[in-house]
C-alpha positions in Angstrom: 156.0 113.3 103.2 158.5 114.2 105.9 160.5 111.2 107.3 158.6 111.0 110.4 155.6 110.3 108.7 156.8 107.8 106.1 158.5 105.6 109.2 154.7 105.8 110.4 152.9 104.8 107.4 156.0 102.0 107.1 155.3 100.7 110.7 151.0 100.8 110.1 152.1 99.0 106.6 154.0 96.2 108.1 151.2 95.2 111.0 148.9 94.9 108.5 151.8 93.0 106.1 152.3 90.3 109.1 148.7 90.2 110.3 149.9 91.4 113.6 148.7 94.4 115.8 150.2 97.6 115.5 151.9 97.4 119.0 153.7 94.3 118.2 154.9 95.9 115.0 156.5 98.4 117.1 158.1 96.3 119.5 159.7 94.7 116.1 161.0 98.1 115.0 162.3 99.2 118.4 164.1 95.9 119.2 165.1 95.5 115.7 165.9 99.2 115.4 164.0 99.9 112.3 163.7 103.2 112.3 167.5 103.7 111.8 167.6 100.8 109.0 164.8 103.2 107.5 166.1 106.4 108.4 169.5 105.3 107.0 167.8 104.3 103.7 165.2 106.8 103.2 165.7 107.9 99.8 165.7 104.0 98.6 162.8 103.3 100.7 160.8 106.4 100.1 160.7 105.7 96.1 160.2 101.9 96.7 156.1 100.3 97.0 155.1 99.3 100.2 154.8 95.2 99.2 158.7 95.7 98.7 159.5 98.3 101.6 157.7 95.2 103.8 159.4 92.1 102.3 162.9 93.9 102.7 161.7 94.7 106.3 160.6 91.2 107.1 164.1 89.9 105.5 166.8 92.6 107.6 164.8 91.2 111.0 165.4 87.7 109.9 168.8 88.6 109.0 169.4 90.4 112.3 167.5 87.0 113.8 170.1 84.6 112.5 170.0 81.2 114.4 167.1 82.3 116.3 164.7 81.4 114.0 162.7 83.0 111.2 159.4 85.0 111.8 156.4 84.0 110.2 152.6 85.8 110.1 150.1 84.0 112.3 147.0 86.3 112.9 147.9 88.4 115.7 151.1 87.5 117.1 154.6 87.3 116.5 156.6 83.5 116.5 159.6 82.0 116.1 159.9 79.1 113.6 161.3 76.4 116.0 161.7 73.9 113.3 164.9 73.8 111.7 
């Protein structure tokens, strides 16, 4: 599977993962930038299962979130956990 189309099956894996639509996802990965976080660890990633790929996913926007709040699933949208 070329790169291209394991950063595809990644992005399809985590909508599905957080209950949220495919275009959300995206706008996670582009204003997360993703795609270079899986780019950059490709050969990791690529021999990882997809439950782990999307929990380390879910934990380097959180990360890259801090103070502003954790994301959560909630059937088709994205939140931020106001309560602290």
């Amino acid at each position: 599977m070329s790169k291209k189309e394991f950063m595809n099956v990644c992005l399809d894996n985590f909508s599905k993962y957080m209950h949220i639509g495919y275009d959300n996802a995206l706008e996670l990965f582009n204003e997360y930038d993703i795609f270079s976080y899986i780019n950059e660890f490709y050969d990791v990633l690529n021999g990882s299962d997809y439950s782990y790929i999307n929990k380390d996913i879910e934990i380097y926007i959180s990360s890259k979130r801090q103070g502003m709040g954790l994301i959560y699933r909630d059937k088709n949208k994205i939140e931020k956990n106001k309560s602290r």
